[in-house]
VEXDREN-2710 file (C-alpha; in Angstrom, 1 decimal):
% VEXDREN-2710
k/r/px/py/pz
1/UNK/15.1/20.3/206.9
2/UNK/14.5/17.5/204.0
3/UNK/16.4/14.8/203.7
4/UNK/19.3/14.7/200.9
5/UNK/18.3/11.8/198.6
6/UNK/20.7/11.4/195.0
7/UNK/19.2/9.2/192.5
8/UNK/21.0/6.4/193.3
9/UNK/21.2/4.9/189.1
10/UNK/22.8/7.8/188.3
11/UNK/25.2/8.1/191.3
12/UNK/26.7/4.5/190.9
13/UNK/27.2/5.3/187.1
14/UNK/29.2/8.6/188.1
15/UNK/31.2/7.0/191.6
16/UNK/31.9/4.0/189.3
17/UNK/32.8/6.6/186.0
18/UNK/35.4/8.2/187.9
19/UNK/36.9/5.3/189.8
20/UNK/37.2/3.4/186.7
21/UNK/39.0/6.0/184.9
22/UNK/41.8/6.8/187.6
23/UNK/42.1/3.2/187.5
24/UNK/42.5/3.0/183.7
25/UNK/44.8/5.4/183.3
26/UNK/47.0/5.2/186.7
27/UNK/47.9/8.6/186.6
28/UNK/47.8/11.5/188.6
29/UNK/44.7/13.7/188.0
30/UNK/45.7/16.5/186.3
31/UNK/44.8/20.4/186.8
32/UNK/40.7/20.6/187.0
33/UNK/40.4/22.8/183.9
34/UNK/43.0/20.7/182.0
35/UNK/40.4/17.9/183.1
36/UNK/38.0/19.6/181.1
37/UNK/39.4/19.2/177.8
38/UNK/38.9/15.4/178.1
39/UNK/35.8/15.0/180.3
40/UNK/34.5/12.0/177.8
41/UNK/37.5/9.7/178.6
42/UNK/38.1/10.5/182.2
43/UNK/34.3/11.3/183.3
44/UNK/31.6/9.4/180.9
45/UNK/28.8/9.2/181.3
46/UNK/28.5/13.0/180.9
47/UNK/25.0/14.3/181.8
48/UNK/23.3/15.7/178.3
49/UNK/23.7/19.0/179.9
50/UNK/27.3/19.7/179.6
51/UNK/27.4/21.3/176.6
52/UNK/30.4/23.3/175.3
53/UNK/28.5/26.2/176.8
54/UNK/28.2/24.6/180.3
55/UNK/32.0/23.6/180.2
56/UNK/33.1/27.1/179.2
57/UNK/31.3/28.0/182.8
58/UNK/33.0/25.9/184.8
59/UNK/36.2/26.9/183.0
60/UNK/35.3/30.2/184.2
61/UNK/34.4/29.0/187.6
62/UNK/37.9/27.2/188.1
63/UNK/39.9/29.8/186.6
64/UNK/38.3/32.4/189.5
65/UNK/39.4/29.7/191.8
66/UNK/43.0/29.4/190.6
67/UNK/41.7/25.4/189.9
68/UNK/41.3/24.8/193.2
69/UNK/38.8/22.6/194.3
70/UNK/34.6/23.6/195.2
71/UNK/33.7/21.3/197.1
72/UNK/35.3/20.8/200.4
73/UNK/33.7/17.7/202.5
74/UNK/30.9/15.4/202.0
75/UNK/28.5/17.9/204.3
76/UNK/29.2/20.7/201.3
77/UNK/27.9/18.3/198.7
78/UNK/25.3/17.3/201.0
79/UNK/23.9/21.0/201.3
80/UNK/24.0/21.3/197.3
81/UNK/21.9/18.3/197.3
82/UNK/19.1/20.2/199.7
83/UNK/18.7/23.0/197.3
84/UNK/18.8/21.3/194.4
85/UNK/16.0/19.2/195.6
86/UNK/14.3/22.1/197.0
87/UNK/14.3/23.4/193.3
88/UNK/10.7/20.7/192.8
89/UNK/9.4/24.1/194.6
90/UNK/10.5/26.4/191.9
91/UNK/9.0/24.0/188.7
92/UNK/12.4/22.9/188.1
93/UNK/12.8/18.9/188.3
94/UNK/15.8/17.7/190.6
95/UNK/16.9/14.6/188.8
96/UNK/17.5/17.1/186.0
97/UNK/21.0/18.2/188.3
98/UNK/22.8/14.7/189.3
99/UNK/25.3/14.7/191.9
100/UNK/27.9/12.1/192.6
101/UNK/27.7/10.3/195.5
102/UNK/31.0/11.2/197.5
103/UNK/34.3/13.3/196.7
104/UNK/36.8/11.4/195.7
105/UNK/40.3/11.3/198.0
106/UNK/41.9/13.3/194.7
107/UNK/40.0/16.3/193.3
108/UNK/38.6/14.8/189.8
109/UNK/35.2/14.3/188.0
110/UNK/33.4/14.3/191.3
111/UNK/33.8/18.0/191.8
112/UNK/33.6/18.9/188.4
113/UNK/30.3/17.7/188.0
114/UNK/29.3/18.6/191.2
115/UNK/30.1/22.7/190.2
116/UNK/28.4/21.9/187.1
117/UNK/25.1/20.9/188.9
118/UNK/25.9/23.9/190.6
119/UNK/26.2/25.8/188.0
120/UNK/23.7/25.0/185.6
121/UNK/20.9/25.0/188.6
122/UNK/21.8/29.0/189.9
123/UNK/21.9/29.7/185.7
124/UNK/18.3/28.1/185.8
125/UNK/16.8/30.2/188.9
126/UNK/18.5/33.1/187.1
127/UNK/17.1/33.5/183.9
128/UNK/15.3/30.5/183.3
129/UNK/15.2/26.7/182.5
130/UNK/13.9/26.9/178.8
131/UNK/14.7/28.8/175.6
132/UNK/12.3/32.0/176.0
133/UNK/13.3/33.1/172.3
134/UNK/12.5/29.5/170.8
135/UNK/9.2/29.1/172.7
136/UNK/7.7/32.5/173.5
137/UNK/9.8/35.2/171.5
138/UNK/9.9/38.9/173.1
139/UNK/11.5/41.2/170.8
140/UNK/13.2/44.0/172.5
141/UNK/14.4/47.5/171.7
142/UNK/18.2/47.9/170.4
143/UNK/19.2/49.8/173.9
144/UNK/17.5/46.9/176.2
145/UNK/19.0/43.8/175.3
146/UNK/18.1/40.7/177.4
147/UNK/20.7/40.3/180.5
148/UNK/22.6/37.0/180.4
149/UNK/22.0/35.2/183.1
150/UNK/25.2/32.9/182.9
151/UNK/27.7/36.0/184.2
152/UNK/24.7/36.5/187.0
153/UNK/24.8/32.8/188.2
154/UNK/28.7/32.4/187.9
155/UNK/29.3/35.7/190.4
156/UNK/26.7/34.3/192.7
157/UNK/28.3/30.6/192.6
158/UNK/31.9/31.9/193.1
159/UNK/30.5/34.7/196.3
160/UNK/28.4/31.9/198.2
161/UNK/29.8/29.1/197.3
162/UNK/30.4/28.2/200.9
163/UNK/26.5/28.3/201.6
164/UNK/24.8/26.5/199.0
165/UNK/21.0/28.3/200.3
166/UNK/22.2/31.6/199.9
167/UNK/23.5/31.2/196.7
168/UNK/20.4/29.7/195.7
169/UNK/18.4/32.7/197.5
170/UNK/20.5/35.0/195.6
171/UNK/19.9/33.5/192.5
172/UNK/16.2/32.9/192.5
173/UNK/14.2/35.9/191.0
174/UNK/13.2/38.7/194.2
175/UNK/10.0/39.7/192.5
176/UNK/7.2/39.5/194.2
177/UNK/5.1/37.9/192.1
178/UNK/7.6/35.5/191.9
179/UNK/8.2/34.7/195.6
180/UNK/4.4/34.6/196.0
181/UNK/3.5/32.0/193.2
182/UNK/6.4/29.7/194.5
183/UNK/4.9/29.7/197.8
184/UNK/2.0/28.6/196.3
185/UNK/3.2/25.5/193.8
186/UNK/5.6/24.5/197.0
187/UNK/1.8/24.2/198.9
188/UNK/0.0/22.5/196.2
189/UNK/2.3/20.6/195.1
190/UNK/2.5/18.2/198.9
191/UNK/-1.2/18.4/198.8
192/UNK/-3.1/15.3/197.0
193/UNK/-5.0/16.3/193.9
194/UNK/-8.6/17.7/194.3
195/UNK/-10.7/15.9/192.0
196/UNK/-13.7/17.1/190.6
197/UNK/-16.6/15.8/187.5
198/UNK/-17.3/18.1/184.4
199/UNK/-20.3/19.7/184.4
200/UNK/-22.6/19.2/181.7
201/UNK/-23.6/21.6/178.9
202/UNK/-27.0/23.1/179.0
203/UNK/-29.1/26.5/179.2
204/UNK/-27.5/29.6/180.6
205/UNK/-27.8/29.6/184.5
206/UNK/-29.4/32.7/186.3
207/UNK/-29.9/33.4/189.6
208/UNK/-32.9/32.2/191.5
209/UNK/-33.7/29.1/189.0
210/UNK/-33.3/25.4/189.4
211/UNK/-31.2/23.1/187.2
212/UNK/-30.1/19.7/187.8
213/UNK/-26.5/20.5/187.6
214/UNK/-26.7/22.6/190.5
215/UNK/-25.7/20.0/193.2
216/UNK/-22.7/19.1/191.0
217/UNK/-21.9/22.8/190.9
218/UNK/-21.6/23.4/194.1
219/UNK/-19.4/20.2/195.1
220/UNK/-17.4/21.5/192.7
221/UNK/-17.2/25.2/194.2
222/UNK/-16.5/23.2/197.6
223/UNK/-13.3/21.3/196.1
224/UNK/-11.2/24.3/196.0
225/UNK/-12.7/26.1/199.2
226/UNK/-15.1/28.8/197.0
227/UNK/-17.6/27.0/198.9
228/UNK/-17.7/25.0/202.5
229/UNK/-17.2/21.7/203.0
230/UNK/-20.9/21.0/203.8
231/UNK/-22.5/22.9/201.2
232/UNK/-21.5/19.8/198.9
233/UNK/-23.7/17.7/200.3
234/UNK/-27.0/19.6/199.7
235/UNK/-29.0/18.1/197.1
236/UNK/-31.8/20.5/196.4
237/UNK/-31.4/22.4/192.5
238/UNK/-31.6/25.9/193.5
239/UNK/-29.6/28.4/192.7
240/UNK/-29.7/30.5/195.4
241/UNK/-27.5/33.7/196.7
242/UNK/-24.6/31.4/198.7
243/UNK/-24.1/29.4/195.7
244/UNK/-24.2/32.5/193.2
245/UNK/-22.2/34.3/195.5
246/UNK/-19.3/31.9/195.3
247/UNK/-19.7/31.6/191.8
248/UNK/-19.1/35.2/191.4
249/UNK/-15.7/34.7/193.4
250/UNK/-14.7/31.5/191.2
251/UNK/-15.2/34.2/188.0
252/UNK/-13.2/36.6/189.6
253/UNK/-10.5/34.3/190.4
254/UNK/-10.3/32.9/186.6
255/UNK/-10.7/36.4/184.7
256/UNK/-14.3/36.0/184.1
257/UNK/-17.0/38.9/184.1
258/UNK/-18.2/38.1/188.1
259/UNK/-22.2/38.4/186.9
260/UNK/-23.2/35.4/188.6
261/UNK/-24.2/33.9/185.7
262/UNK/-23.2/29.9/184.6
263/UNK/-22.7/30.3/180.9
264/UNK/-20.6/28.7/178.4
265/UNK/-17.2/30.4/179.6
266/UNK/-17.7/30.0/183.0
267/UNK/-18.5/26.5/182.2
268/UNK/-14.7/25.8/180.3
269/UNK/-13.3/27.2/182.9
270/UNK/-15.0/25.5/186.0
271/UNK/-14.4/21.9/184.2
272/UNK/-10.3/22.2/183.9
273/UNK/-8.6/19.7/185.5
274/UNK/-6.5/20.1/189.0
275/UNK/-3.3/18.5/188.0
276/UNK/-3.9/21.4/184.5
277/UNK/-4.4/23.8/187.0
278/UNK/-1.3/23.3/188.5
279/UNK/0.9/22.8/186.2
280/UNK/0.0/26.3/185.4
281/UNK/1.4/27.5/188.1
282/UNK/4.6/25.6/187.0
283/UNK/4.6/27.1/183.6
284/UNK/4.5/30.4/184.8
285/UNK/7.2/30.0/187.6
286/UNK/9.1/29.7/184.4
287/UNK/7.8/32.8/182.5
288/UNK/9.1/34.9/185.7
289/UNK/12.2/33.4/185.6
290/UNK/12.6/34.9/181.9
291/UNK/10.5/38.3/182.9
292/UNK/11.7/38.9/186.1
293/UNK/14.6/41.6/185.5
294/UNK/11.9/43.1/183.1
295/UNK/9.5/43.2/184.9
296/UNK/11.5/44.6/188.1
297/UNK/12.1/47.4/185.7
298/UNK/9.4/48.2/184.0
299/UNK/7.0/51.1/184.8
300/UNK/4.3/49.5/183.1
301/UNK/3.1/45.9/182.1
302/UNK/1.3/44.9/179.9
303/UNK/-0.5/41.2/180.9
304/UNK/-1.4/40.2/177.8
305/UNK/-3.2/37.1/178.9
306/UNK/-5.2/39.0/181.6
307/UNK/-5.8/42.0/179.1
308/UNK/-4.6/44.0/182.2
309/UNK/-2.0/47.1/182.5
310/UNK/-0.4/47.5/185.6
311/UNK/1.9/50.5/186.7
312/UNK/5.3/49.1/188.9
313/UNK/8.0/50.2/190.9
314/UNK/10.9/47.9/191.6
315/UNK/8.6/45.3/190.4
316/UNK/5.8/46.1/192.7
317/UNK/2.2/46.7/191.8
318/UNK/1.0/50.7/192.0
319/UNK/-2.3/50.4/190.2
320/UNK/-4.0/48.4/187.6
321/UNK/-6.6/49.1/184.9
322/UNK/-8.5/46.8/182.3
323/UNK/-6.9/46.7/178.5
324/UNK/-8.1/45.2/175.9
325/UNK/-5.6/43.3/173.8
326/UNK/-4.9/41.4/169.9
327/UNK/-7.6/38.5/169.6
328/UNK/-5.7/35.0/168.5
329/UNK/-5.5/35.7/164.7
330/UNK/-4.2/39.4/165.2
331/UNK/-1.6/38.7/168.2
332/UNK/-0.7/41.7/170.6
333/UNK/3.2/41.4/170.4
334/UNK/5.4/40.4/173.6
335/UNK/8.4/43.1/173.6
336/UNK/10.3/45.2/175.6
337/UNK/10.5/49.0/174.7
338/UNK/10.7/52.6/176.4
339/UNK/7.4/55.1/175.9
340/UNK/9.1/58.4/174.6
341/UNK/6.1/59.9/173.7
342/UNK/2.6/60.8/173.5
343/UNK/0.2/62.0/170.7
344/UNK/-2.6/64.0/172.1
345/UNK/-5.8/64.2/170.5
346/UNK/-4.6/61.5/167.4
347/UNK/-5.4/60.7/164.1
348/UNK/-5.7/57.5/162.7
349/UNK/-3.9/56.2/160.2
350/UNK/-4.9/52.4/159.2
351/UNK/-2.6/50.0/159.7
352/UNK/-1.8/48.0/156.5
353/UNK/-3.4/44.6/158.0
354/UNK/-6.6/46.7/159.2
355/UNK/-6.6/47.9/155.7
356/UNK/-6.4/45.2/153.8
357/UNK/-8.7/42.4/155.8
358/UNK/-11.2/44.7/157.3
359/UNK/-11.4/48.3/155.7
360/UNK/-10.9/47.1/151.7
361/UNK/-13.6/44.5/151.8
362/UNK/-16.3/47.0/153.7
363/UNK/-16.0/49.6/151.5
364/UNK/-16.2/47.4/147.9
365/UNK/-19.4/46.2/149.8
366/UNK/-20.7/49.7/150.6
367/UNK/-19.1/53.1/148.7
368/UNK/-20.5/55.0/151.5
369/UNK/-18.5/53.4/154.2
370/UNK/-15.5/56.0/154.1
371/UNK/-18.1/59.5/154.4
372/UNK/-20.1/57.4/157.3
373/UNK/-17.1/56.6/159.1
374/UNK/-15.6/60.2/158.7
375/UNK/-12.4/58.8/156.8
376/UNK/-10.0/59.8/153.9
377/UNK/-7.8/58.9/151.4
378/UNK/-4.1/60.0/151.1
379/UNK/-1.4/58.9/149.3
380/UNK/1.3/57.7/151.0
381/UNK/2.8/61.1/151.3
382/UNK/-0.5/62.3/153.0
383/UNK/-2.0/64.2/150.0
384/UNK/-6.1/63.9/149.9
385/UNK/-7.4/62.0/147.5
386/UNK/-11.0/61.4/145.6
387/UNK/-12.2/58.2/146.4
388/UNK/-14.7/58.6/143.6
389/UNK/-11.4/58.3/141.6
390/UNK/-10.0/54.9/143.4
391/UNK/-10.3/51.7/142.0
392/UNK/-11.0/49.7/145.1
393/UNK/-10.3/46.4/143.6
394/UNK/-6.9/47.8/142.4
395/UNK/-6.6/50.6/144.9
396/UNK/-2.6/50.7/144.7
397/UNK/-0.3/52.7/147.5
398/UNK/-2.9/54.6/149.0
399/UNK/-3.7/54.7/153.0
400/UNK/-6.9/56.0/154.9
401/UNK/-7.3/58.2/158.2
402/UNK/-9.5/59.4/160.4
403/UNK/-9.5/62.9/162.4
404/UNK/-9.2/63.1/165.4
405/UNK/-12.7/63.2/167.5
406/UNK/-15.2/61.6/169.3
407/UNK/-15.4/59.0/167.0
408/UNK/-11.7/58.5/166.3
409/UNK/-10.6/54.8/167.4
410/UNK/-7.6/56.0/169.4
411/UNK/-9.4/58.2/171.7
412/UNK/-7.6/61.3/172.8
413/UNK/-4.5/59.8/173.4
414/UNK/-2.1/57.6/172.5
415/UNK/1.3/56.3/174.2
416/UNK/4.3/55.2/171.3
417/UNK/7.2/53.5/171.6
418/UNK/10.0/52.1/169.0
419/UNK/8.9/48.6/168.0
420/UNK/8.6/46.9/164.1
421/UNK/4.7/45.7/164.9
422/UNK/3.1/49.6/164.3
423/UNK/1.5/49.0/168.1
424/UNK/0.8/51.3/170.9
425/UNK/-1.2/51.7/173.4
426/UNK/-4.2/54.2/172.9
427/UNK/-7.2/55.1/174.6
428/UNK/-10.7/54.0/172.9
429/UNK/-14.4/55.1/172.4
430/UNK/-15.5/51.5/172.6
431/UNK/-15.7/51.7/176.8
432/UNK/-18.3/49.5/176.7
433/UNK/-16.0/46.7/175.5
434/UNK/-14.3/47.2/178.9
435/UNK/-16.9/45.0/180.6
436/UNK/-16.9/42.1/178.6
437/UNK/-14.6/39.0/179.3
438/UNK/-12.4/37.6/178.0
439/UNK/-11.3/41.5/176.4
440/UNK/-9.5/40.4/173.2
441/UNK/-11.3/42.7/170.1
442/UNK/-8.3/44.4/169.2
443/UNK/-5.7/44.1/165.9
444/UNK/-2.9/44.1/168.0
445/UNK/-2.6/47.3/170.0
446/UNK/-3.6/47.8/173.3
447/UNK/-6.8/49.8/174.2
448/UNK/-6.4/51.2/177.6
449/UNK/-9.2/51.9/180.1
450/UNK/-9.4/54.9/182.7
451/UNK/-6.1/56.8/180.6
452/UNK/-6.7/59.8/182.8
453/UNK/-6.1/57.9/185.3
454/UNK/-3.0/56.3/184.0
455/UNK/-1.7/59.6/183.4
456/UNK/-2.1/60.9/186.5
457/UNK/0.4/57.8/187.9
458/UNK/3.1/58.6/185.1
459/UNK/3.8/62.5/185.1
460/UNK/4.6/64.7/187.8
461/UNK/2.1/67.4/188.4
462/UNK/3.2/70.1/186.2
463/UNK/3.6/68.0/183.6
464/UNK/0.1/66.3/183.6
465/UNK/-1.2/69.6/183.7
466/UNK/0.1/71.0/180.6
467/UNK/-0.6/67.8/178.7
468/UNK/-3.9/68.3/180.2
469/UNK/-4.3/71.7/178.7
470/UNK/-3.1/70.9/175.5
471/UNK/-5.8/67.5/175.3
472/UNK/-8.5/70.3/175.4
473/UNK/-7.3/72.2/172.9
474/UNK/-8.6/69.3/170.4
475/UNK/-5.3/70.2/168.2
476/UNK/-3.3/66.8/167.5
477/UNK/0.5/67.4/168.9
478/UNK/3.5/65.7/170.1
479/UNK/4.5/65.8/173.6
480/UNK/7.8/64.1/174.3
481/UNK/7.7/62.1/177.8
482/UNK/11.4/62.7/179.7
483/UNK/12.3/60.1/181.3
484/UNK/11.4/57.2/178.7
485/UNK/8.8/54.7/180.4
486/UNK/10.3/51.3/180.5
487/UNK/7.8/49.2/179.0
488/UNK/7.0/45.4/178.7
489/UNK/4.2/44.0/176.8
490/UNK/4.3/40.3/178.8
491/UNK/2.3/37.3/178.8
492/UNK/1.6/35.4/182.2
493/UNK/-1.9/33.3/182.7
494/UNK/-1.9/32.5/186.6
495/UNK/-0.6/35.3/189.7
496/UNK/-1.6/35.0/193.3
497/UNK/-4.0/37.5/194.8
498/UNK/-3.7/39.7/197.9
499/UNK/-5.1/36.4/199.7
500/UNK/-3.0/34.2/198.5
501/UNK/-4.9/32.4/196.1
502/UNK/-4.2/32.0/192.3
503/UNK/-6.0/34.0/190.0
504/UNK/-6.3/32.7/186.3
505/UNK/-6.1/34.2/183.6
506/UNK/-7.1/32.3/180.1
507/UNK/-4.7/31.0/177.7
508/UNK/-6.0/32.6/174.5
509/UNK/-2.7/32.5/172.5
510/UNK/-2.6/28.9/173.5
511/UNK/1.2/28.8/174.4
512/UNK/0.9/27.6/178.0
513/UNK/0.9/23.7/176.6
514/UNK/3.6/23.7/174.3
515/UNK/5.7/25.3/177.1
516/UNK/4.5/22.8/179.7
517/UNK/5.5/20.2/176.8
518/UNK/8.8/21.6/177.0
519/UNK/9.2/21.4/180.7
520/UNK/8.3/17.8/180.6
521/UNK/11.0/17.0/177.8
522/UNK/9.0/17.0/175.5
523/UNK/8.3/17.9/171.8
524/UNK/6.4/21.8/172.0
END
């Protein structure tokens, strides 16, 4: 068991706070939730933390407890203070949840701020320590607003308050995923930093040649265990199969095409840092604080980061398949939605942005672009239209489409759901693209590999078989999916493997530093 350690500045200030003001005012202390309304005089300094919102949460918390007081002895406080420093594990930082130092002989500002600490921790585990909306917004569907984690945290505080670890247990997300990548930052985290020099820039790297990096390359495959200890101290510049070999399982590891290959994205990802490497971990214990009920209900996730799908139940993994997702100027959307349908064999219409930035421009450089590409023009009540008779500098409220086919960019199927973006999920004729990595080509929606596949993990047999029959007919239709198919379209750049290791994913949105930033206190 750790020992219980209270940062000792801010425990004289609070011991001293508290004394001073029963001395001041030489009265008794009144009712704890009558205390409430004048925490400043009896209590300063107040941590920054109790906000009107945290002091409307202990009201709650007192009022359960017909004001009696939560904290019974010095051994209570003294299990709170092991789990709230066992919360370094979680990404979360102690000092951020300060105890007093002792109960005082008359229940007063020691207990108060002690359930506050409480409070505010379990809230933290809950649903997270950060703002999701203000960092990473994820819009959600009118019918699946996001749960509040305060009523969560106060029914778990008032159950277990007597056993500060179970409450904590209870509030801490049960996902998987979630567990697992704790486990993993708690490791690190007591381990000194691996250290490692950048490799230098130079000509792409095959198998079988020399290079003078080589040497470095390897000690740097041997610092996080791709490669053995001993292998680090050969000095010879081959690149032979051992050393390709564990190359290939670095790629793997860090969402890279594993072709053995040291190019220029291998490279960026080989010369991160150790301490940026794990405060990605921390960063995404955070992100699964804020996804974990959605996730734990979803029946399939989108990983934007990893430009991966992954079917779930009760937040474990069924089967996974490669996507490819909204490169940085045209973002694939984070939300939360229900798929309530299906459009079998689809036509295209042209988003407006697609439209306007790609389509427009190709076809005032080239009139024949439309009858190559098998489109048409329609007005916006789907009436053909001449495009010999469209001004395409002035076109006006027109839209194009495309059939569907062979050629069609959605493939024979497409999976909808409500959201504002005009996104789905679709299949695609570009399969090739499937190989490549990082996969981010798309204009927002999600182009899903092996869709038979998926559909074959989503609808019961007799179901799958009609919709089946009704793909080969070639005839674009609606087929209505009952149940809906809780969805969420996520972002999340680290999870740990079937081995236990982390496995990367890059940050091509660019929003794991600002939220780190956050974390730390400081400005995103």
């Amino acid at each position: 068991m750790r020992a219980f350690r209270i940062p000792l500045f801010c425990t004289a200030l609070l011991t001293l706070a508290c004394a001073s003001a029963a001395a001041e005012t030489n009265a008794p202390v009144p009712p704890l939730r009558l205390l409430l309304d004048d925490l400043p005089t009896r209590c300063a300094p107040l941590p920054a933390s109790l906000d009107a919102a945290a002091r409307a949460q202990l009201d709650a918390f007192y009022r359960q407890r017909d004001d009696r007081p939560a904290w019974r002895d010095q051994a209570h406080l003294a299990a709170l203070g092991e789990q709230l420093e066992q919360l370094a594990d979680d990404g979360l930082n102690p000092a951020d949840y300060t105890l007093p130092a002792r109960l005082e002989p008359a229940p007063g500002c020691a207990d108060l701020l002690a359930s506050h600490a409480y409070l505010q921790a379990l809230r933290h585990l809950a649903g997270g320590r950060l703002e999701q909306a203000r960092l990473e917004p994820l819009w959600r569907a009118e019918e699946l607003p996001r749960p509040d984690p305060a009523p969560k945290a106060l029914s778990i505080a008032l159950r277990e308050l007597a056993e500060p670890a179970r409450a904590f247990a209870a509030a801490r997300p049960a996902l998987p995923q979630y567990q697992a990548l704790r486990a993993l930052y708690a490791e690190q985290r007591q381990r000194p930093l691996p250290s490692w020099s950048a490799l230098a820039d130079g000509p792409l790297l095959r198998p079988g040649r020399s290079d003078p990096r080589v040497p470095a390359l390897r000690q740097r495959l041997a610092a996080e265990g791709y490669l053995p200890a001993t292998a680090a101290q050969r000095q010879d510049s081959l690149f032979d199969l051992e050393l390709v070999a564990a190359l290939e399982d670095f790629q793997r590891s860090h969402a890279l095409k594993p072709d053995g290959l040291l190019g220029p994205a291998s490279l960026a990802e080989l010369n991160v840092d150790a301490l940026t490497r794990r405060d990605q971990l921390r960063v995404n214990l955070e992100r699964l604080r804020w996804l974990a009920e959605d996730l734990a209900r979803a029946r399939l996730a989108i990983n934007v980061a990893a430009a991966e799908l992954l079917v779930l139940e009760d937040g474990r993994e069924l089967w996974r398949t490669r996507t490819q997702v909204g490169r940085p100027d045209r973002q694939t959307p984070l939300l939360v939605s229900q798929i309530d349908r299906l459009t079998l064999n689809p036509r295209w219409i042209v988003p407006p942005t697609i439209f306007r930035e790609d389509k427009l421009p190709a076809i005032r450089r080239d009139p024949g672009y439309l009858a190559r590409h098998q489109m048409n023009v329609e007005d916006r009540a789907g009436q053909r239209l001449d495009p010999a008779l469209i001004d395409w500098d002035n076109p006006g409220p027109i839209r194009l489409s495309q059939a569907a086919g062979p050629h069609n960019p959605l493939g024979r199927l497409a999976l909808r759901f409500p959201n504002p973006f005009a996104v789905y999920l679709h299949d695609t004729p570009s399969q090739l693209l499937f190989e490549k990595s990082p996969r981010f080509f798309s204009s927002g929606c999600v182009r899903v590999e092996a869709v038979d596949s998926l559909l074959a993990r989503l609808l019961p047999a007799e179901e799958l078989a009609e919709v089946e029959l009704r793909l080969a007919s070639g005839r674009t239709q609606e087929y209505r999916v009952r149940p809906k198919l809780p969805l969420l379209i996520g972002y999340w750049t680290v999870e740990v493997d079937d081995r236990g290791r982390a496995r990367y994913a890059p940050d091509i949105y660019q929003h794991d530093r600002r939220l780190l930033r956050a974390l730390l206190g400081l400005r995103p």
